[in-house]
TIMI-2910 file (N, C-alpha, C, CB; in pm, 1 decimal, decimal comma, always signed):
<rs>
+----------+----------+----------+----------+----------+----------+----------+----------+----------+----------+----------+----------+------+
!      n_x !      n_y !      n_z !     ca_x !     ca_y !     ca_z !      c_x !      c_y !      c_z !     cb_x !     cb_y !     cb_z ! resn !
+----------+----------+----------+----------+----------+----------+----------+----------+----------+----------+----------+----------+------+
!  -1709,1 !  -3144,5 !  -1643,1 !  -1791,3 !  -3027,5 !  -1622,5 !  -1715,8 !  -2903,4 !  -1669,0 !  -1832,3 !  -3015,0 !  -1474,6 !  Unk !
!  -1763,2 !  -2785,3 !  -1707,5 !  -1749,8 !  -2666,7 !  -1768,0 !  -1583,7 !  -2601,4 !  -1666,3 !  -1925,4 !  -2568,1 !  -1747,6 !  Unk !
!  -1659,8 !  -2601,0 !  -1583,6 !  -1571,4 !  -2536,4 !  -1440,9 !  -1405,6 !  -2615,1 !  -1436,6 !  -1677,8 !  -2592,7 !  -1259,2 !  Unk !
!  -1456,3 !  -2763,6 !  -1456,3 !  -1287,4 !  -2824,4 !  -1453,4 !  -1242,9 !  -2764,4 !  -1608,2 !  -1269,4 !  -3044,6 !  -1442,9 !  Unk !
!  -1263,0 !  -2796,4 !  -1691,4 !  -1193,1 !  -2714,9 !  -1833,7 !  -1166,6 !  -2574,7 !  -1814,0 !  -1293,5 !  -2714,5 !  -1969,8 !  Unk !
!  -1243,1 !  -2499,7 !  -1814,0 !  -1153,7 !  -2383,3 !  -1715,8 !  -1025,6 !  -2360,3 !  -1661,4 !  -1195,9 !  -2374,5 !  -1614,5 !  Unk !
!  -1061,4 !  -2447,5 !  -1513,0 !   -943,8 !  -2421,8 !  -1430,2 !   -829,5 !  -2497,6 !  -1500,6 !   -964,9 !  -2469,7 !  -1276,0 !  Unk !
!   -846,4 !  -2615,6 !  -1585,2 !   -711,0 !  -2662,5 !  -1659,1 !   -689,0 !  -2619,1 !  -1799,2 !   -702,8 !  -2813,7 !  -1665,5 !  Unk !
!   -774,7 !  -2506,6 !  -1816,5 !   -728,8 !  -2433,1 !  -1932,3 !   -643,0 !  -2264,7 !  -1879,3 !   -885,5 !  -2410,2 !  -2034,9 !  Unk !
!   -621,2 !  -2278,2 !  -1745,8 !   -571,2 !  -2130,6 !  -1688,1 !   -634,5 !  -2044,7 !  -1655,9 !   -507,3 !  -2062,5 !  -1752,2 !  Unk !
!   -799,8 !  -2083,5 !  -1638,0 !   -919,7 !  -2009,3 !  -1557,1 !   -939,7 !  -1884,8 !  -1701,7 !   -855,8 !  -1924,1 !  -1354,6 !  Unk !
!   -946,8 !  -1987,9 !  -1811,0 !   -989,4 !  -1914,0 !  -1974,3 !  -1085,2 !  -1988,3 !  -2004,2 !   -878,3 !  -1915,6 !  -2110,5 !  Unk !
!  -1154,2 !  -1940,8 !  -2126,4 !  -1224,7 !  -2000,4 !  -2251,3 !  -1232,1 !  -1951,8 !  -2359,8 !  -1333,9 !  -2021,3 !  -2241,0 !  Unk !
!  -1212,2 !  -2027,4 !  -2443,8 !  -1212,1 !  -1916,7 !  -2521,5 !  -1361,0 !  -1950,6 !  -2643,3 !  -1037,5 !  -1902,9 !  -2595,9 !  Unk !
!  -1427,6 !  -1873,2 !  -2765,3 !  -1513,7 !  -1907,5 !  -2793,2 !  -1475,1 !  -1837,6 !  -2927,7 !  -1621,7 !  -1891,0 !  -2708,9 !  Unk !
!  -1587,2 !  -1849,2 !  -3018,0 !  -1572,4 !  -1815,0 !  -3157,4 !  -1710,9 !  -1773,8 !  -3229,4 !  -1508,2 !  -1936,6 !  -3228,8 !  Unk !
!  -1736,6 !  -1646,9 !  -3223,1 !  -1824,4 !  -1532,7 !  -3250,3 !  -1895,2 !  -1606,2 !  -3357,0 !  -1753,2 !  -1384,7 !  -3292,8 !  Unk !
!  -2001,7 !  -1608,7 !  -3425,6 !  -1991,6 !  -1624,6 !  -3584,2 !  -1994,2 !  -1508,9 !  -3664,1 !  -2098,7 !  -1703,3 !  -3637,7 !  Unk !
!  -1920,3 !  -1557,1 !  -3752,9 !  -1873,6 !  -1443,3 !  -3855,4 !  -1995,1 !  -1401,2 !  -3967,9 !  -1731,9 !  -1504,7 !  -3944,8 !  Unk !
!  -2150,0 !  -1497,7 !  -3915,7 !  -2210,5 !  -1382,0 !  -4012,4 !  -2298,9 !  -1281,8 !  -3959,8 !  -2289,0 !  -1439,0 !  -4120,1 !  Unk !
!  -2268,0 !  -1232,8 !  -3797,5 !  -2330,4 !  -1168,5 !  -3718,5 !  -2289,4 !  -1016,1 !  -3785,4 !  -2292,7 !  -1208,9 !  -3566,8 !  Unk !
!  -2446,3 !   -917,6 !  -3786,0 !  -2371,3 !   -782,0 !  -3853,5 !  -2347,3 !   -715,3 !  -3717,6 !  -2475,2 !   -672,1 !  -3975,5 !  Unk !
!  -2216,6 !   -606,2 !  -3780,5 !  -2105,1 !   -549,3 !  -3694,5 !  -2189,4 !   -449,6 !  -3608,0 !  -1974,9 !   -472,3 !  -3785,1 !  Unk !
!  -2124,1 !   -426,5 !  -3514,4 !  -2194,8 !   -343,3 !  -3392,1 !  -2169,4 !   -361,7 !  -3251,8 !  -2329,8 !   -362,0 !  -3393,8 !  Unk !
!  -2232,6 !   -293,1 !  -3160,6 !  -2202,4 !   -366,6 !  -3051,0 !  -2338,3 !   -401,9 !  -2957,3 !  -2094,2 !   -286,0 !  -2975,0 !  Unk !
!  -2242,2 !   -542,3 !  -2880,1 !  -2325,0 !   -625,5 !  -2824,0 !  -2315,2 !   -625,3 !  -2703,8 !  -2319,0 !   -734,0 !  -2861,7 !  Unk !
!  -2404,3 !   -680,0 !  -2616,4 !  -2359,0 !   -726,2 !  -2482,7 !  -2338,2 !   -901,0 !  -2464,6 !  -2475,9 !   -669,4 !  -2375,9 !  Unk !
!  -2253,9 !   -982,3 !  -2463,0 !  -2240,9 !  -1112,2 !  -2449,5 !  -2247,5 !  -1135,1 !  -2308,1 !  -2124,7 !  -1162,4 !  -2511,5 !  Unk !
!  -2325,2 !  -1239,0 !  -2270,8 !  -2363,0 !  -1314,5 !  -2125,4 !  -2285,5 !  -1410,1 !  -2148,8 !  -2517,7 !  -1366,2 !  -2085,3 !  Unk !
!  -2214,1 !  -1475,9 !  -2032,0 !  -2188,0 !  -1622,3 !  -1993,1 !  -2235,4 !  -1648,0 !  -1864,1 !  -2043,3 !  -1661,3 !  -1996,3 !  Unk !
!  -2211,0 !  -1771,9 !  -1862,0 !  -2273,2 !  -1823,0 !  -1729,7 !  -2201,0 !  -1960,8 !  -1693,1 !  -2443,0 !  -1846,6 !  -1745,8 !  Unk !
!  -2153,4 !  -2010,7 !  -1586,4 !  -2156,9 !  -2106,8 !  -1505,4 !  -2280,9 !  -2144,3 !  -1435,5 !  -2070,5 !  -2084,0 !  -1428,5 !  Unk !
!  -2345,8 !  -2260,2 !  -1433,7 !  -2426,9 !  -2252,9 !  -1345,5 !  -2398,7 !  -2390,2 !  -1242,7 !  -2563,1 !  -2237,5 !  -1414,6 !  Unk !
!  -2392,3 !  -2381,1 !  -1141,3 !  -2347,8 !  -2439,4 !  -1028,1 !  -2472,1 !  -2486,3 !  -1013,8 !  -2281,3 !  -2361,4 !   -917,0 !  Unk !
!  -2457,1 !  -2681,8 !   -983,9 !  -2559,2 !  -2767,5 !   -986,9 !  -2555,0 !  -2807,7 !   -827,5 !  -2539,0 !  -2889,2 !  -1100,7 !  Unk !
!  -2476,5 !  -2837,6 !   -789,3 !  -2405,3 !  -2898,6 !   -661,5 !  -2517,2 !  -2904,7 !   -512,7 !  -2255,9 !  -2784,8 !   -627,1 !  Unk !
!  -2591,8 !  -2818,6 !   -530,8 !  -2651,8 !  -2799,8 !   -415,9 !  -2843,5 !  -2780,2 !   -477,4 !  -2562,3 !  -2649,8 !   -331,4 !  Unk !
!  -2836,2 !  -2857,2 !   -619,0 !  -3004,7 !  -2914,0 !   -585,4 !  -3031,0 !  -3079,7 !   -540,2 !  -3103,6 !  -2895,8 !   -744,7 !  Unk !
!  -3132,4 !  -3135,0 !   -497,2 !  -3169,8 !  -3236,8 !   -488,2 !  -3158,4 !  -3277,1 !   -342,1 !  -3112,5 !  -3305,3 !   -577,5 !  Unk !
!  -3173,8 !  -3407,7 !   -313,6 !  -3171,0 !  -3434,9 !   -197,9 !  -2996,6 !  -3496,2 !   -170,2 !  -3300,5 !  -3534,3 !   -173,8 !  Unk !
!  -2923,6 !  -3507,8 !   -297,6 !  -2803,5 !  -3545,4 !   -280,0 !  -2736,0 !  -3490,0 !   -185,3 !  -2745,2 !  -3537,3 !   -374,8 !  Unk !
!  -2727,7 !  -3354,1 !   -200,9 !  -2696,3 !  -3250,5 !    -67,7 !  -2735,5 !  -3189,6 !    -17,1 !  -2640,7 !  -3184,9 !    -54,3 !  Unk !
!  -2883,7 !  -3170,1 !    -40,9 !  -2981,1 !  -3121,0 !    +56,9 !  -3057,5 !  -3191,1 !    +82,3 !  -3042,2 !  -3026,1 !    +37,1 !  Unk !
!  -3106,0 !  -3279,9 !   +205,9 !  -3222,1 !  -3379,3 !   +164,4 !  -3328,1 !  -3298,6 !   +210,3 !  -3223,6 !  -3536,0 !   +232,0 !  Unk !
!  -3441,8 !  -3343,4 !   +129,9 !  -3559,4 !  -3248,1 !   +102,7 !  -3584,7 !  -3104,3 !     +4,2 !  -3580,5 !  -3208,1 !   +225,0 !  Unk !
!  -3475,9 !  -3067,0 !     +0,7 !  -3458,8 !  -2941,2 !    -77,6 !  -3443,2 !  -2946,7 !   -265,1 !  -3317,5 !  -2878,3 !     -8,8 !  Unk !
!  -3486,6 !  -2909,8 !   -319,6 !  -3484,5 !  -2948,2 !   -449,6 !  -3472,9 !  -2773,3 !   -508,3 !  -3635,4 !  -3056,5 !   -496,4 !  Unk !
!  -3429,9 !  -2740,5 !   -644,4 !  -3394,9 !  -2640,4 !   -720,0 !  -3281,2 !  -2551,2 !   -654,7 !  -3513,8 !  -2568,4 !   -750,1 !  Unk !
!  -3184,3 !  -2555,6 !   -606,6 !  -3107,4 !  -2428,0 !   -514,4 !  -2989,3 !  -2449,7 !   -614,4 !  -3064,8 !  -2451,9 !   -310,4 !  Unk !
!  -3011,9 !  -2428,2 !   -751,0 !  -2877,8 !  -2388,5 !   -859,8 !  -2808,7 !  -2281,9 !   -801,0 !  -2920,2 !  -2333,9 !  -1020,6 !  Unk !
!  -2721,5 !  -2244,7 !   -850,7 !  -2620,4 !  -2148,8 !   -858,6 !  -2558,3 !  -2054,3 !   -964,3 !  -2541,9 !  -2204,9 !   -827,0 !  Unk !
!  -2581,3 !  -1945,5 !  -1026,5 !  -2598,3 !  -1884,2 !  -1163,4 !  -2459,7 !  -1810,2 !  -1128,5 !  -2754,4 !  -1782,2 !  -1203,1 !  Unk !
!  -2363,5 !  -1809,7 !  -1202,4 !  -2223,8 !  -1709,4 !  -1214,9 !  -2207,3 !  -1667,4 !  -1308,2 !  -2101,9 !  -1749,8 !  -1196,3 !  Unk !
!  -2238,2 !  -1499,8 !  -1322,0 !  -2260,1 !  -1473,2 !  -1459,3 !  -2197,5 !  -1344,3 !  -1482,9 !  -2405,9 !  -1474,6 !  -1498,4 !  Unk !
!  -2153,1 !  -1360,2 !  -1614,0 !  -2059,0 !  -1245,4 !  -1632,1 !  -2147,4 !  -1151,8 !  -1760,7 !  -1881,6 !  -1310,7 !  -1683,4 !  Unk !
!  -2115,2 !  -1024,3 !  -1800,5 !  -2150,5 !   -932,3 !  -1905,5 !  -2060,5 !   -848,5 !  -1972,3 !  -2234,7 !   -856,5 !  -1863,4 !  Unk !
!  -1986,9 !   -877,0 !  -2073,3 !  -1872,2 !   -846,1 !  -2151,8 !  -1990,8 !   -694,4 !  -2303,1 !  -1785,1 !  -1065,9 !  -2237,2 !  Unk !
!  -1946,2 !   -610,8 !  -2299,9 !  -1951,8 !   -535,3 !  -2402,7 !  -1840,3 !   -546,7 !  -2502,3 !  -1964,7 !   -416,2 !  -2358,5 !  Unk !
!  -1939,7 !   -581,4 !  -2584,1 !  -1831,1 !   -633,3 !  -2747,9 !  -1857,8 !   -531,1 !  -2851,8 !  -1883,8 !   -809,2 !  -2841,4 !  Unk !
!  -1743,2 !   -525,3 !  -2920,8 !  -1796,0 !   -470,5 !  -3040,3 !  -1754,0 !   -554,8 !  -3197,6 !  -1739,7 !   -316,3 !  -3035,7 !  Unk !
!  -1846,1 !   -627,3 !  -3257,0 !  -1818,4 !   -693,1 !  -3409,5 !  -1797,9 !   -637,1 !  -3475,1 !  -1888,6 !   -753,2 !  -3477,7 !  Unk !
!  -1711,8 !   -636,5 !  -3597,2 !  -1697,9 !   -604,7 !  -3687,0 !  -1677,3 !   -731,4 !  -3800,4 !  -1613,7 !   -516,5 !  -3662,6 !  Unk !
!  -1700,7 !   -648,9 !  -3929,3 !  -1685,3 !   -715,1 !  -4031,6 !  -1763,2 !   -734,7 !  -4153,2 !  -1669,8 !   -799,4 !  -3992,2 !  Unk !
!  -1849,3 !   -815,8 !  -4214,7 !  -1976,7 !   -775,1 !  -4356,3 !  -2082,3 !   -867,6 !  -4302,3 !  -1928,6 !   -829,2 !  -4559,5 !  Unk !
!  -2081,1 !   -946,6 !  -4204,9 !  -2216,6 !  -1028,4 !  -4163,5 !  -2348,9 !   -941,2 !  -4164,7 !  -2201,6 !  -1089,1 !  -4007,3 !  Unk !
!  -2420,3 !  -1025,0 !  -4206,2 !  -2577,9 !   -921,2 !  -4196,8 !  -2664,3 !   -983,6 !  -4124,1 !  -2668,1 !   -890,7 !  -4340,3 !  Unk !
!  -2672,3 !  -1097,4 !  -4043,1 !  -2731,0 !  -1180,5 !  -3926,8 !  -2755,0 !  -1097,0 !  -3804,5 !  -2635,4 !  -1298,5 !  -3886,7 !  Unk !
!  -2899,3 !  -1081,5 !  -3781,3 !  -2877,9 !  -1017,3 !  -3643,7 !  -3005,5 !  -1097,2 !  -3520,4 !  -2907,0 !   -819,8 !  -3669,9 !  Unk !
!  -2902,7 !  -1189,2 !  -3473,6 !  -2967,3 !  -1299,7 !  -3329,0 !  -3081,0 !  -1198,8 !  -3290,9 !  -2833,1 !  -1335,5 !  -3156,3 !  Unk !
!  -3161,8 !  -1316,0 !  -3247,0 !  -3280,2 !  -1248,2 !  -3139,9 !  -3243,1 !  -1218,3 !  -3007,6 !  -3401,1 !  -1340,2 !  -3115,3 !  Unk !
!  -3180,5 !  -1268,9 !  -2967,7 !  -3123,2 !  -1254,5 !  -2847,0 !  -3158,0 !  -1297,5 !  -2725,8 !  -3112,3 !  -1158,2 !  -2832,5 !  Unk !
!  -3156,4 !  -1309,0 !  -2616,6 !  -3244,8 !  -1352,1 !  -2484,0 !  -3266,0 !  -1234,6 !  -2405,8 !  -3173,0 !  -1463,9 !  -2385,2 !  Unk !
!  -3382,3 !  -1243,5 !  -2338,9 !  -3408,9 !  -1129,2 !  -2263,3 !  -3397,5 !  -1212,5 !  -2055,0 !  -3605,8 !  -1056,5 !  -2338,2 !  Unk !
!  -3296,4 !  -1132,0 !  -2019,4 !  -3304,9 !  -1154,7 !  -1881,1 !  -3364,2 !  -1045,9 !  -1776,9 !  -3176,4 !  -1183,8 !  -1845,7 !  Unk !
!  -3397,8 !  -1075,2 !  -1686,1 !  -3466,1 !  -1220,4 !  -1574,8 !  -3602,6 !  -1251,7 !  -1755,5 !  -3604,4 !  -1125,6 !  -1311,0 !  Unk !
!  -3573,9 !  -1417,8 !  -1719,7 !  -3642,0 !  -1505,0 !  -1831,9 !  -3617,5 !  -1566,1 !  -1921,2 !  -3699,4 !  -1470,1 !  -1884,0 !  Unk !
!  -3484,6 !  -1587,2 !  -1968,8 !  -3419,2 !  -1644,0 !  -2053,0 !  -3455,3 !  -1769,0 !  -2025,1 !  -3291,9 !  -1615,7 !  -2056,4 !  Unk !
!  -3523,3 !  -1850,5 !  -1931,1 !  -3516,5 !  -1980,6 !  -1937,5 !  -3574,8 !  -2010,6 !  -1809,9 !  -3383,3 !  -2035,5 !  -1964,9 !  Unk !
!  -3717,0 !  -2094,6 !  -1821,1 !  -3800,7 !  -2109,4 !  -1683,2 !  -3724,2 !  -2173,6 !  -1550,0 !  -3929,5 !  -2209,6 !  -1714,9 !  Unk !
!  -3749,7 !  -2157,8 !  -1478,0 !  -3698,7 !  -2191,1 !  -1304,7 !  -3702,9 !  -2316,6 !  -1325,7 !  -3798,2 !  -2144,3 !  -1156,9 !  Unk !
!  -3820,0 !  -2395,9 !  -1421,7 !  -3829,3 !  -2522,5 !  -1389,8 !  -3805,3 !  -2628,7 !  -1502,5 !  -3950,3 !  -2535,4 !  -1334,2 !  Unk !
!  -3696,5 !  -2525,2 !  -1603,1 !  -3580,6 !  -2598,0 !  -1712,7 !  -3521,1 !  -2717,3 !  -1653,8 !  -3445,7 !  -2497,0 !  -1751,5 !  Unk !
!  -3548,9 !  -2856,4 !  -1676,4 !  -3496,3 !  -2958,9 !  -1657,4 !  -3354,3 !  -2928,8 !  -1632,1 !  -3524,8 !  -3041,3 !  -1754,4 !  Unk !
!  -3248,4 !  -2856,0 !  -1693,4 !  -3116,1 !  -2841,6 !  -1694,1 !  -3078,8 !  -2739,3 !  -1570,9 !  -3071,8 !  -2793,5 !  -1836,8 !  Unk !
!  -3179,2 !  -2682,6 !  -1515,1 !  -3177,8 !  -2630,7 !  -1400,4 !  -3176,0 !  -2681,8 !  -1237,9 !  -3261,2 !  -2573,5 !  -1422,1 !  Unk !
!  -3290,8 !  -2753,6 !  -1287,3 !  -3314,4 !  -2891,8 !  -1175,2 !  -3252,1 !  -2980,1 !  -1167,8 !  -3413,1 !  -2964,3 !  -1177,9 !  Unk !
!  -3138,7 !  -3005,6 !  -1292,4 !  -3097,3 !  -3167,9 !  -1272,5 !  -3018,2 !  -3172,1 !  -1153,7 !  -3004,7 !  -3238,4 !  -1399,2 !  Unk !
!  -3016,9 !  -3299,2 !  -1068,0 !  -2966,4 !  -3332,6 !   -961,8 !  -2877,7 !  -3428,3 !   -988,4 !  -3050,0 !  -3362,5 !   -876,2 !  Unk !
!  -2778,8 !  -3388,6 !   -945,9 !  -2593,2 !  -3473,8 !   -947,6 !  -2655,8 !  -3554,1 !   -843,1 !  -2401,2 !  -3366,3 !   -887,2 !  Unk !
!  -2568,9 !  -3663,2 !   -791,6 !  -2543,1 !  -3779,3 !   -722,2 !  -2616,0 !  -3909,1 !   -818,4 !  -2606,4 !  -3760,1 !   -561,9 !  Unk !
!  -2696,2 !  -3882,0 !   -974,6 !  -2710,5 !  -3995,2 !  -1000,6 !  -2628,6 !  -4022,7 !  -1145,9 !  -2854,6 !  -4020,0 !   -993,3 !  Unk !
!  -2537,1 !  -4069,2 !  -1124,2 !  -2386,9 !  -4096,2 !  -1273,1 !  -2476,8 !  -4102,8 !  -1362,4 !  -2261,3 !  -4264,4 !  -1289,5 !  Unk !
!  -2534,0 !  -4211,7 !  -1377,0 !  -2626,6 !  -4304,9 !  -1461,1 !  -2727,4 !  -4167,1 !  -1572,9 !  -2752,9 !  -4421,4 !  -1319,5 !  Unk !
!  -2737,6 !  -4070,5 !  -1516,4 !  -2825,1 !  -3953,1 !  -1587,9 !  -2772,9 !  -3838,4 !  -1630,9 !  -2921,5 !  -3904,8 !  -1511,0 !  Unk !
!  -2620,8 !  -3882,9 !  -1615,2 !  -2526,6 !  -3724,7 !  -1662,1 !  -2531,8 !  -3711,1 !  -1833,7 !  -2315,9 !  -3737,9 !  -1608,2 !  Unk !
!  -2545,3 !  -3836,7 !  -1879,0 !  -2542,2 !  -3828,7 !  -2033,1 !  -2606,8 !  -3791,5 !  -2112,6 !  -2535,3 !  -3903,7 !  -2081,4 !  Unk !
!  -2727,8 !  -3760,7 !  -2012,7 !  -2875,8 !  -3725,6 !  -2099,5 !  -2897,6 !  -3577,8 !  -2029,5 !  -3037,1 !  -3856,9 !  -2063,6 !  Unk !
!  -2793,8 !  -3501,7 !  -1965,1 !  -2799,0 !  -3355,3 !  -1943,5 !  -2801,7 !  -3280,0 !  -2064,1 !  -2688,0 !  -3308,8 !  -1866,0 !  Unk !
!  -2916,9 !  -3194,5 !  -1998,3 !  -2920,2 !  -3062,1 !  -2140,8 !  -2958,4 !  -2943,6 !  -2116,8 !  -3018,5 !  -3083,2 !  -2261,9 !  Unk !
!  -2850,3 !  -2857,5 !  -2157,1 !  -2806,4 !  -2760,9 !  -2099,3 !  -2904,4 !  -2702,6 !  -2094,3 !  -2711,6 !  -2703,3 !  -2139,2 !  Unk !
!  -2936,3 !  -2542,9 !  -2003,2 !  -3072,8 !  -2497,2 !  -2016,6 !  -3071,0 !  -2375,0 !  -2135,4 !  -3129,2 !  -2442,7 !  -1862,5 !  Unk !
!  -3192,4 !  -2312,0 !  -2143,5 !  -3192,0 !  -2232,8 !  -2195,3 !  -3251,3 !  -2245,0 !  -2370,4 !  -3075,2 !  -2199,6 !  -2157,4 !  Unk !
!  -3241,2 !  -2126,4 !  -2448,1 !  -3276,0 !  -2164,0 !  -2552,2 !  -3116,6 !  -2229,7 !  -2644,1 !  -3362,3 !  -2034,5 !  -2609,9 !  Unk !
!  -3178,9 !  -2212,1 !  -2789,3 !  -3060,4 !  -2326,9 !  -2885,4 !  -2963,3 !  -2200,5 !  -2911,5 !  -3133,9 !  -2424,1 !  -3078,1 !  Unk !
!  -2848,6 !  -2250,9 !  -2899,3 !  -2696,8 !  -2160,9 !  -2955,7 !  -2726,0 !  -2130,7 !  -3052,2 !  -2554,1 !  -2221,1 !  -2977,7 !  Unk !
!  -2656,1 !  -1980,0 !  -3108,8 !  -2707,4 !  -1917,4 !  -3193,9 !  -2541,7 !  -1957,4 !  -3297,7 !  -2768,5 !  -1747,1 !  -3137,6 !  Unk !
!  -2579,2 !  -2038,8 !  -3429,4 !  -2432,6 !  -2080,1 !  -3465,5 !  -2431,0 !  -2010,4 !  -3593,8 !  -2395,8 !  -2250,4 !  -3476,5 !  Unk !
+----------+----------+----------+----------+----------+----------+----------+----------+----------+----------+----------+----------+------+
</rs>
């Protein structure tokens, strides 16, 4: 999971902009989202109670890229009832077919 690479990378990440984004400045979102407490695994009866940890970094690009992302607009970036929102841990057997929520990475 996201969270253990982290903490055994020194509570870093690091990532890699693309270089044909044009220069300016941005606001970059990240997010953790904490699964742990949907489903009946640890709540029985209770279903959707994710956990969103989210940070907002002001960037500024530089460089000759002329690409400019659509971007996501929040509250809405991605319905309440995004499969990758809901998925419920305690079943191994379905971790492989997790997908992350939200829309597609902008590469």
């Amino acid at each position: 999971w996201a969270n253990e690479i982290i903490v055994n990378n020194g509570n870093r990440d690091d990532l890699q902009i693309p270089s044909d984004i044009k220069p300016g400045l941005y606001i970059l979102r990240t997010e953790l989202l904490s699964l742990h407490g949907n489903g009946q695994y640890s709540n029985p009866g209770l279903l959707g109670l994710p956990q969103f940890y989210t940070h907002c970094f002001n960037i500024e690009i530089s460089g000759d890229g002329t690409a400019i992302p659509s971007g996501v607009k929040f509250p809405g970036g991605y319905p309440k009832d995004d499969p990758g929102v809901g998925f419920v841990l305690g079943k191994p057997a379905q971790y492989a077919s997790y997908k992350v929520p939200g829309p597609p990475t902008y590469t």
